[in-house]
C-alpha positions in Angstrom: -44.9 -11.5 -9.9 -42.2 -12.2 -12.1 -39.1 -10.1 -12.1 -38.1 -8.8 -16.1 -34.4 -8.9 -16.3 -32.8 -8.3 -19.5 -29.3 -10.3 -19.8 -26.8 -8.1 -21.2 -26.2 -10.9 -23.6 -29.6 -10.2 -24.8 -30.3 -8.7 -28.6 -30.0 -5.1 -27.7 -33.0 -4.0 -29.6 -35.0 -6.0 -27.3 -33.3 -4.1 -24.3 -35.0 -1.0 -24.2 -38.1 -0.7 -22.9 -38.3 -3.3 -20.5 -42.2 -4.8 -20.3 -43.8 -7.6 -19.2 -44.9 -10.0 -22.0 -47.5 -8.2 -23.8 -50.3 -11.3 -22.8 -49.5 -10.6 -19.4 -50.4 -6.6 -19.8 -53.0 -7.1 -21.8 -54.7 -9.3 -18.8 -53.4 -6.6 -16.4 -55.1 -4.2 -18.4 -58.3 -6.1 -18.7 -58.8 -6.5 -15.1 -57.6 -3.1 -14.1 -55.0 -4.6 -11.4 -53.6 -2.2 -9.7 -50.6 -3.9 -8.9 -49.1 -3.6 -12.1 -49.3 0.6 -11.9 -45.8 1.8 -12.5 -44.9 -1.0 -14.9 -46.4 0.1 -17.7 -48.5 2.7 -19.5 -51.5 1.6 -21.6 -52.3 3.3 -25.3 -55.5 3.2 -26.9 -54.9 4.2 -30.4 -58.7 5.0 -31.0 -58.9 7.5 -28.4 -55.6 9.0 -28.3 -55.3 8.2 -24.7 -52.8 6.6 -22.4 -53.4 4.9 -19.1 -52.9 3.4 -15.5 -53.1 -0.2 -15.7 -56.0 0.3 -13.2 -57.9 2.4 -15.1 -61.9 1.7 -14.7 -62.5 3.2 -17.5 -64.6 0.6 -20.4 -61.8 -1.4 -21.8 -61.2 -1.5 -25.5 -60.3 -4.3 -27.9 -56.6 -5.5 -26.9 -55.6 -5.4 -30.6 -56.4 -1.2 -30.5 -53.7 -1.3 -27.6 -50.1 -0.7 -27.5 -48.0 -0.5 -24.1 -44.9 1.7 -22.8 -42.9 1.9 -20.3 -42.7 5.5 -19.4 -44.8 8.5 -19.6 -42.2 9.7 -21.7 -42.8 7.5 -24.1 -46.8 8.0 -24.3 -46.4 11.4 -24.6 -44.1 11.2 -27.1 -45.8 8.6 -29.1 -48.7 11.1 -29.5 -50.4 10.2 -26.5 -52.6 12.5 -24.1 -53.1 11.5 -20.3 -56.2 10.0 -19.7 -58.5 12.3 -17.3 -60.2 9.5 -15.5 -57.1 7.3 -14.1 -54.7 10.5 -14.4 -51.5 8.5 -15.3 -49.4 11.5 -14.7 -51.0 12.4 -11.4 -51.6 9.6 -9.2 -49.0 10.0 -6.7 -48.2 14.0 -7.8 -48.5 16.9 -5.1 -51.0 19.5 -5.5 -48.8 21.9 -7.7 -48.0 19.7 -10.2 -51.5 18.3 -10.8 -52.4 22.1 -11.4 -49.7 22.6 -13.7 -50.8 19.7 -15.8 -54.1 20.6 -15.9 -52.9 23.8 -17.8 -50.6 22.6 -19.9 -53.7 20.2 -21.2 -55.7 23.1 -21.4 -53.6 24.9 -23.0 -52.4 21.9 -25.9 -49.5 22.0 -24.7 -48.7 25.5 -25.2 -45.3 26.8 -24.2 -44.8 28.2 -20.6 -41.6 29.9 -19.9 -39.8 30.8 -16.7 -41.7 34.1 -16.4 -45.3 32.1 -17.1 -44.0 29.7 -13.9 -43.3 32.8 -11.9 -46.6 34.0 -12.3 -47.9 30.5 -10.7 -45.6 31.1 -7.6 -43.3 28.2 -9.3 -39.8 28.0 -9.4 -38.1 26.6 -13.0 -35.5 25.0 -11.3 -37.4 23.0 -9.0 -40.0 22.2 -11.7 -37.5 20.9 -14.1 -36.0 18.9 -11.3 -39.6 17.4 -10.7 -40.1 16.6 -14.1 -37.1 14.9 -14.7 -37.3 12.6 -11.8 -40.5 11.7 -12.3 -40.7 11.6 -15.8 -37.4 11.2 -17.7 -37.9 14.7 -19.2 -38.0 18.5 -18.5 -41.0 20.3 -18.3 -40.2 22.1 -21.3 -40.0 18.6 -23.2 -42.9 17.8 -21.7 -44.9 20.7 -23.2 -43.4 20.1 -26.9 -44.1 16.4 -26.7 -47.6 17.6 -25.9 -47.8 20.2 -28.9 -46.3 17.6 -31.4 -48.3 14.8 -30.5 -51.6 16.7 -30.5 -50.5 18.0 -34.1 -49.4 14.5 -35.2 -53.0 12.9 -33.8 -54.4 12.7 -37.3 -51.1 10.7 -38.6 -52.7 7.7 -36.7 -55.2 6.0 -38.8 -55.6 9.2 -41.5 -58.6 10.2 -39.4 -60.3 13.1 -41.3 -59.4 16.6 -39.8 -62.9 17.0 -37.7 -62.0 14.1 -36.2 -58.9 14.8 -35.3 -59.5 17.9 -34.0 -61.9 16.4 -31.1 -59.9 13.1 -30.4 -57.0 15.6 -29.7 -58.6 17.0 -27.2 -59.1 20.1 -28.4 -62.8 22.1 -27.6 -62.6 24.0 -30.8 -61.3 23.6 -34.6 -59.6 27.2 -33.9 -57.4 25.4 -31.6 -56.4 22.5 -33.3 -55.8 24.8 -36.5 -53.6 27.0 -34.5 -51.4 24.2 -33.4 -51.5 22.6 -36.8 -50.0 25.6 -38.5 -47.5 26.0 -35.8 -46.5 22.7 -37.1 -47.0 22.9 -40.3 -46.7 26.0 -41.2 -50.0 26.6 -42.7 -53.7 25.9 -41.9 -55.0 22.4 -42.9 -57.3 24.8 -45.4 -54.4 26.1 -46.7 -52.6 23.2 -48.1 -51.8 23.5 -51.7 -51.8 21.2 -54.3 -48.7 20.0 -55.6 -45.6 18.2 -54.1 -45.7 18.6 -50.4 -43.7 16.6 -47.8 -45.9 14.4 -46.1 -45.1 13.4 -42.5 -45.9 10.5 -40.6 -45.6 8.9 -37.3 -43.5 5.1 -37.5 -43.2 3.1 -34.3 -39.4 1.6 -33.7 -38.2 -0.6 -30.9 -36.5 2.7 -29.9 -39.4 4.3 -30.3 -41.4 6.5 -32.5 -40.1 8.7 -35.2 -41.5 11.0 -37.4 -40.9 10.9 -41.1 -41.1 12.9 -44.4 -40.9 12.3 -47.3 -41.4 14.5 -51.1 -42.2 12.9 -54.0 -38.5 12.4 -54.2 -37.7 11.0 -51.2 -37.1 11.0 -47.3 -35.9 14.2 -46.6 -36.5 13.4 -42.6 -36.1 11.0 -39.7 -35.8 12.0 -35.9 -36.8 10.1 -32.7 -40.0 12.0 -31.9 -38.4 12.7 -28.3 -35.3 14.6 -29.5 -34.8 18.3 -28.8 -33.9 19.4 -32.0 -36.8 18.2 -33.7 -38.8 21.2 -33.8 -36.0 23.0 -35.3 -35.6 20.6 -37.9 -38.9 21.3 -39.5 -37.7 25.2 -39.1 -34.9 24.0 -41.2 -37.0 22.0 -43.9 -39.2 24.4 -44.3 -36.5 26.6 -45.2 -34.5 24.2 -47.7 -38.0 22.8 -49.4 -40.4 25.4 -50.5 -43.7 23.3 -50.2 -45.9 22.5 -47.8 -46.1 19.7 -44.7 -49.0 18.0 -44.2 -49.6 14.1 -42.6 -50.3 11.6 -44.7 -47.8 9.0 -46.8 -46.5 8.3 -49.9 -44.7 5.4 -51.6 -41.1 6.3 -50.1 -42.9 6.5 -46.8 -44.1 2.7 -47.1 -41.1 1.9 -48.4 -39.0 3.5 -45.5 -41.5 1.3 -43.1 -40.5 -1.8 -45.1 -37.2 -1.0 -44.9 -37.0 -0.1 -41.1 -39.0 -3.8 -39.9 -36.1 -5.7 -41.7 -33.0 -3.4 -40.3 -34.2 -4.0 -36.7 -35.3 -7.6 -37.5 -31.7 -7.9 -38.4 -32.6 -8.8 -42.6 -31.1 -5.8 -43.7 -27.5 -3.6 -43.4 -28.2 -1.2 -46.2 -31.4 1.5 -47.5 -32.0 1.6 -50.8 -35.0 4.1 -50.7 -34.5 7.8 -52.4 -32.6 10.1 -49.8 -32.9 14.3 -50.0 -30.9 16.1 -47.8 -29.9 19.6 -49.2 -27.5 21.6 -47.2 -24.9 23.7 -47.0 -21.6 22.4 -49.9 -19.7 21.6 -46.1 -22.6 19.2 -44.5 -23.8 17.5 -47.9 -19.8 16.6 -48.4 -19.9 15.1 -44.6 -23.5 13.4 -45.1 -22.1 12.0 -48.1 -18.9 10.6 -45.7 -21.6 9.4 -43.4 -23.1 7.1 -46.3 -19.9 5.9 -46.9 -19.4 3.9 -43.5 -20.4 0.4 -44.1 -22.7 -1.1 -41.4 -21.1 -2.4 -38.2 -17.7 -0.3 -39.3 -17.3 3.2 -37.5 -15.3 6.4 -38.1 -13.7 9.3 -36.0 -14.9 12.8 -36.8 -11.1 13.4 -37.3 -11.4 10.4 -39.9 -14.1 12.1 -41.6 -12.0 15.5 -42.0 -9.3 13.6 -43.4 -11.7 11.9 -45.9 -12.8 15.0 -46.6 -8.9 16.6 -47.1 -9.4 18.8 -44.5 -7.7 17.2 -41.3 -8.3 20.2 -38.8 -12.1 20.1 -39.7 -13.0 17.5 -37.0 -15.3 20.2 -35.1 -17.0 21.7 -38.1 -17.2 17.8 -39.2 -19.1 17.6 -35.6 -21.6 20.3 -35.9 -22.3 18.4 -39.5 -23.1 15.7 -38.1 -25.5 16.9 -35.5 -27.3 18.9 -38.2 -28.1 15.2 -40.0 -32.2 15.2 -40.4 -32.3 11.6 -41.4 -31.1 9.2 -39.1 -30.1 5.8 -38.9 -30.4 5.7 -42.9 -27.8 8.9 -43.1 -25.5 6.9 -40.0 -24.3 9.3 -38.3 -24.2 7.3 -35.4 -21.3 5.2 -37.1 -19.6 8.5 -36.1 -17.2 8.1 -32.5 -14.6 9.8 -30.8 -11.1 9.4 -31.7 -10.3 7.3 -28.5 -13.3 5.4 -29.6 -15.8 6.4 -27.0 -19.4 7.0 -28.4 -19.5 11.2 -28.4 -22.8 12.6 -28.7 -25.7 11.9 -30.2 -28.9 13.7 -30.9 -31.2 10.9 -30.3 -29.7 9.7 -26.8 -26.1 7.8 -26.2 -28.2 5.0 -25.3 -30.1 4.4 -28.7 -26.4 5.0 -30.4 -24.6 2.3 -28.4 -27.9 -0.2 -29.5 -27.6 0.5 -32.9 -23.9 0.2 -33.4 -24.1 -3.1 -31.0 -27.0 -4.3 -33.6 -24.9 -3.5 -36.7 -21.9 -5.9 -35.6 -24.0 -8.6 -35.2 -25.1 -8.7 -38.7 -21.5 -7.9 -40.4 -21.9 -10.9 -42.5 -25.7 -10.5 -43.4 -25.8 -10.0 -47.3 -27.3 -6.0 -48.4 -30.7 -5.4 -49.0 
């Protein structure tokens, strides 16, 4: 079997995951071969359900397929564990298999330290577990599980009864419970009006999840990043309307706009931003838009730009609390010795993105 290598002289979007070529997953897939179990996860968008390569399970048409590297990723993407191969339990010790089968019982329902106690589980060596194994915590694991049950109907606009069985869920109750937990209200409840709609766009850093009003994108997070549940907290706070999944023509024209950034035929967004906030953070987001692509400023250089030099901190928090990324850069945003800092949706995705940008320095805007 062939080795995949990626040569750091590679294009860096192409870096992360590494696959095998899709053909060859597709045939691996096909014949169930066994051998290729740990290489990559299989996604049936119809079902909703992710995969061993070895699954026996009837095998659907390769074009409702899509492939990942990690279980992260699956989960993330909206995925649930299929119950047949048991992707997340094949090589798993007794506890852990248990403690999966409740948190898919439970829809990913939050259980906290005290909830692990009661199983006779220790957090600490849980988390550890979880992050070894999986690239995440168990608590990340749970709210990937919550979000992408919510987010099932995104895929394909299924109708809510639909959705609400493809989930997994046994009752609408359920589904409506983690809906509103979402959303904020029942899928009854909806009014008419402006809402933001959200929906679920696929990147080759992975999925994101987008929203956008009638006047335009007010969000864009990498599905897997920890703040993201607090940024709806935050939305629906600044916009007084209600979420619901679906899209809208900024939406389509954010996924135009995306393909030709990462297919390197475009440095610069021209679809409607809304990102109200406090006077302090609009001011910095408005810095952020500022940075020309493959350029990068210092959070000190941003304080200065804004005439407040000893700012740099409060220019950090700022930045953190950016809901649109990539199209609000404030990954163009590094340290004063020019080191990379933090970033909410993983240093590794920042250092890709910057490395993208300077290869297309001379590409002409939009």
């Amino acid at each position: 079997m062939k080795p995949y290598t990626v040569s750091m002289q590679a294009t860096a979007v192409n870096a992360f995951p590494l696959l095998p070529p899709r053909p060859e997953m597709e045939r691996a897939f096909l014949a169930s071969d066994a051998t290729y179990n740990g290489l990559f996860f299989t996604a049936v968008r119809t079902t909703g359900i992710f995969c061993l390569p070895s699954c026996p399970a009837r095998k659907p048409l390769p074009r409702n397929v899509e492939f990942f590297a990690t279980v992260k990723e699956a989960v993330f993407a909206g995925y649930r564990p299929c119950k047949r191969c048991r992707p997340t339990e094949s090589s798993a010790p007794e506890w852990v298999r248990s403690l999966l089968g409740t948190v898919d019982q439970s829809g990913g329902a939050r259980i906290r330290e005290s909830g692990l106690r009661e199983m006779g589980l220790e957090a600490a060596r849980v988390r550890r577990y979880f992050l070894r194994e999986y690239g995440m915590t168990f608590q990340a694991y749970c709210r990937a599980r919550r979000l992408g049950q919510a987010f099932v109907s995104i895929r394909g606009g299924a109708p809510i009864d639909d959705a609400v069985f493809d989930s997994g869920f046994e009752s609408h109750s359920g589904f409506r419970t983690a809906f509103a937990r979402l959303f904020g209200k029942p899928p009854g409840q909806i009014e008419k009006g402006d809402c933001i709609y959200l929906a679920w766009i696929e990147t080759p850093l992975g999925p994101m999840v987008a929203g956008a009003s009638s006047q335009g994108i007010c969000l864009l997070e990498f599905s897997d990043r920890r703040m993201l549940e607090a940024q709806f907290d935050r939305i629906r706070r600044r916009f007084p309307m209600a979420m619901v999944p679906g899209e809208n023509d900024h939406l389509r024209q954010l996924r135009a706009e995306l393909t030709d950034y990462f297919a390197a035929k475009r440095r610069a967004f021209t679809v409607p931003l809304i990102y109200p906030g406090t006077e302090f953070e609009q001011r910095v987001w408005s810095e952020l838009l500022a940075i020309p692509c493959g350029e990068t400023r210092s959070y000190q250089d941003i304080a200065r730009a804004l005439g407040q030099p000893g700012a740099s901190r409060a220019v950090g928090r700022a930045n953190g609390m950016n809901r649109i990324a990539i199209l609000i850069p404030c990954h163009r945003v590094v340290n004063q010795n020019g080191e990379l800092g933090g970033y909410g949706g993983g240093l590794w995705r920042k250092r890709i993105l910057l490395e993208l940008e300077k290869e297309r320095r001379g590409l002409i805007s939009a």
